[in-house]
Legacy VTK file of the C-alpha trace (Angstrom):
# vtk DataFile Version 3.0
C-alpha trace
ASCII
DATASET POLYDATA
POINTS 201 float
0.000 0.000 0.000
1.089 3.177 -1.329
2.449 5.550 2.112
0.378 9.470 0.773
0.556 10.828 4.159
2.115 13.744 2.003
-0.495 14.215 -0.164
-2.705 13.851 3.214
-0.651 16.802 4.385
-0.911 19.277 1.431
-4.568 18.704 1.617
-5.594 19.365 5.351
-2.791 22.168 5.268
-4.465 24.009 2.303
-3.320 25.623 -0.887
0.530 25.853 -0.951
2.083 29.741 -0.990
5.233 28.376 -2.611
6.639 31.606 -1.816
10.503 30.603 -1.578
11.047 27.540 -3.609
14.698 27.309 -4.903
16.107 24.438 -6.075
19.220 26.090 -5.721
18.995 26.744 -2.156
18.746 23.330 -1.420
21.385 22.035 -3.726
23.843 24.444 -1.910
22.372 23.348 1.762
22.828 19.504 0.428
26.191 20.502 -0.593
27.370 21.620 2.586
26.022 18.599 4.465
27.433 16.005 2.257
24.049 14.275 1.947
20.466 14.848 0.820
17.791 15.604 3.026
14.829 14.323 2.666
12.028 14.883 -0.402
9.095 15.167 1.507
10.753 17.488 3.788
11.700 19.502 1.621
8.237 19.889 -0.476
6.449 20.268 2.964
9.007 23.179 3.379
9.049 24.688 0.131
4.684 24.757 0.020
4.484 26.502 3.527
7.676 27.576 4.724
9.027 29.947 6.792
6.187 29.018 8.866
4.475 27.826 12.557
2.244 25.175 12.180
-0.202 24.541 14.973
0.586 27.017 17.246
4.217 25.242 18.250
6.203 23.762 15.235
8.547 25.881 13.021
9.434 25.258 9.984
12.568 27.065 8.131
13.347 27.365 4.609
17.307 27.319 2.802
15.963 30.245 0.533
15.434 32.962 3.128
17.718 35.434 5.073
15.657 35.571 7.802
14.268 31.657 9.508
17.410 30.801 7.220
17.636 26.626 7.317
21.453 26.487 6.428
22.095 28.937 9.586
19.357 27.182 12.068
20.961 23.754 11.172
24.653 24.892 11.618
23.800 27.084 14.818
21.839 24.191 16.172
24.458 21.581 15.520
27.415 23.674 17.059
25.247 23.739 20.429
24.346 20.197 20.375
27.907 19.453 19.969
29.020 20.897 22.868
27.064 18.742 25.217
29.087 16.415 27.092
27.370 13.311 27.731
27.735 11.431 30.694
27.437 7.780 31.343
23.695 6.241 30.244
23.019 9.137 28.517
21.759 10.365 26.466
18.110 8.284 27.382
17.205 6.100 23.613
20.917 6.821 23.014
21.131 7.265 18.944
24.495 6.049 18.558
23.078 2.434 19.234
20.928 2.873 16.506
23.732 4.663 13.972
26.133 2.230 15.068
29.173 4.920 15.781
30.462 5.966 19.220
30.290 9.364 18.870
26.982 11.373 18.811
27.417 14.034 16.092
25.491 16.702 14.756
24.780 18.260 11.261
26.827 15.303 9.685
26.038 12.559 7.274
26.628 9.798 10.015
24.915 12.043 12.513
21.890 14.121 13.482
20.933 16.596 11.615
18.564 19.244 13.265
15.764 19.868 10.637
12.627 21.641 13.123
11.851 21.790 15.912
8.936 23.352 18.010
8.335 26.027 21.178
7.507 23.198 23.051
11.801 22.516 23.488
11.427 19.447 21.296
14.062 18.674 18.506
12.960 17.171 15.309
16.312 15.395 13.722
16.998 13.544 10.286
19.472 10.908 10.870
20.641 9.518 7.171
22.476 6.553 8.314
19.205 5.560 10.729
16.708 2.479 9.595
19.830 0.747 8.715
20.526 3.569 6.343
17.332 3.987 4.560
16.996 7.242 7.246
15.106 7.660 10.152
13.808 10.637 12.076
15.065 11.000 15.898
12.882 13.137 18.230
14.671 14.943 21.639
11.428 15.632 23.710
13.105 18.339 25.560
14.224 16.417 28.540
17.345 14.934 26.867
15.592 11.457 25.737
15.615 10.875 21.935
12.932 8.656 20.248
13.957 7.247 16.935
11.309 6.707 14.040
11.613 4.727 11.094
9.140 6.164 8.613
8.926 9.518 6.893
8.652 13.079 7.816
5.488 13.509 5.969
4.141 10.723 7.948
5.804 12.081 11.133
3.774 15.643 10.616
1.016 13.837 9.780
0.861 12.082 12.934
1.637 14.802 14.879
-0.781 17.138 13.756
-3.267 14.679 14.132
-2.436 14.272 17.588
-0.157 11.050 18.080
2.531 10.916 20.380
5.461 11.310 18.109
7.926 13.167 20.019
7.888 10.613 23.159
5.185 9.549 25.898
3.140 12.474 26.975
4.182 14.604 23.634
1.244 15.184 21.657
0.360 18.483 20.498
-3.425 17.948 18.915
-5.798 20.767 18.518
-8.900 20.079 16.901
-10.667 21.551 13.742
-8.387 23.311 10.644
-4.976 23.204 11.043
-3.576 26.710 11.773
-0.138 28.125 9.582
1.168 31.261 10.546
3.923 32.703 8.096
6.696 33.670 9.978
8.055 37.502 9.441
10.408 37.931 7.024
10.964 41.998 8.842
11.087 42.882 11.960
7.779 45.208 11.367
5.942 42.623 9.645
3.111 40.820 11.714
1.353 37.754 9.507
-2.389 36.779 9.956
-2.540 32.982 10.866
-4.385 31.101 8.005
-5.961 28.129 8.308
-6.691 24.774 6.465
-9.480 23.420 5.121
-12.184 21.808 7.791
-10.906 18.271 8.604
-13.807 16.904 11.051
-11.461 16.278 13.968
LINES 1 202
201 0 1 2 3 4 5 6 7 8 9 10 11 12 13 14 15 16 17 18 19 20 21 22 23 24 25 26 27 28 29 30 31 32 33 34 35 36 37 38 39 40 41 42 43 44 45 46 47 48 49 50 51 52 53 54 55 56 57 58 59 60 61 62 63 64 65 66 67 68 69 70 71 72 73 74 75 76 77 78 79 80 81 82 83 84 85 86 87 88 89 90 91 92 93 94 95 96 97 98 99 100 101 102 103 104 105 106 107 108 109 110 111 112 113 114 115 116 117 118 119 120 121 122 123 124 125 126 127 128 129 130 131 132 133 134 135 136 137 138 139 140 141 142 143 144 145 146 147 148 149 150 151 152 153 154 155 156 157 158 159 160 161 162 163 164 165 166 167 168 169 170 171 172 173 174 175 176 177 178 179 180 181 182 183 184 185 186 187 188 189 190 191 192 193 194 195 196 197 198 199 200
């Protein structure tokens, strides 16, 4: 059976803006990570991006100057990296799962910080996960990571219909539309949230 939780997505999140696709932008953000990320992610982020979806989750895009991708994901992965881990942690270590013994960040063998929401929760794409097909890890905020093996679009999908995908205790659901809010591209400019078409939840 055929996984569309994508085309799932782009229908309860409404008519994509589009505003900031680049193929370029993501070429050179591919470029400097030594690995693709993944498709989904990036049409999810290209229809509605720079945005908050729901109130809590932020999405950047590679295109723009400001909620910049490239910057989030290399500011991100310097502060991760200077954690110093002590013994047990961190809880659902993911260098079982990678099979390496270092936990790294922003790397092809690594973690690579793709969203994350207001809630403190870290949304990463680990390449080498799901014995390398790729797998999503989730740090709920309380330094335990939750690894899952299917895609982003499904991820979203799950979360915004109100599944615990970032841990026990994590989900975010808020019924009726889902709500986008484009996120300023000035430090003057205030965006109206939109919202998506009625879903009967």
């Amino acid at each position: 059976m055929k996984d569309d939780h994508l085309g799932r997505l782009l229908e309860m999140f409404g008519e994509p803006t589009w505003r900031y696709r680049d193929p370029v932008a993501w070429q050179k953000l591919e470029n400097e990570l030594g690995v693709s990320l993944p498709e989904d992610f990036k049409v999810i982020t290209d229809a509605y991006a720079p945005v908050m979806i729901n109130s809590h989750l932020y999405l950047s895009h590679p295109a723009t100057e400001r909620w910049n991708l490239a910057e989030r994901i290399r500011r991100t992965s310097h502060s991760w990296s200077q954690i110093v881990w002590d013994e047990g942690e961190p809880e659902g270590d993911p260098r079982v799962s990678l099979g390496t013994s270092d936990l790294l960040f922003g790397t092809p063998d690594g973690l690579i910080p793709i969203c994350s929401t207001d809630r403190g929760e870290s949304i990463f794409y680990a390449p080498q996960g799901a014995l390398g097909q790729g797998s999503l890890f989730i740090e709920n905020g309380e330094g335990e990571f939750f690894e899952y093996s299917f895609s982003f679009a499904k991820w979203l999908y799950l979360w915004v219909t109100g599944e615990e995908v970032t841990g026990p205790g994590g989900s975010a659901f808020y019924p009726g539309p889902v709500v986008l809010q484009d996120l300023p591209m000035t430090p003057d400019e205030r965006p109206e949230k939109r919202h998506g078409p009625p879903r009967g939840m």
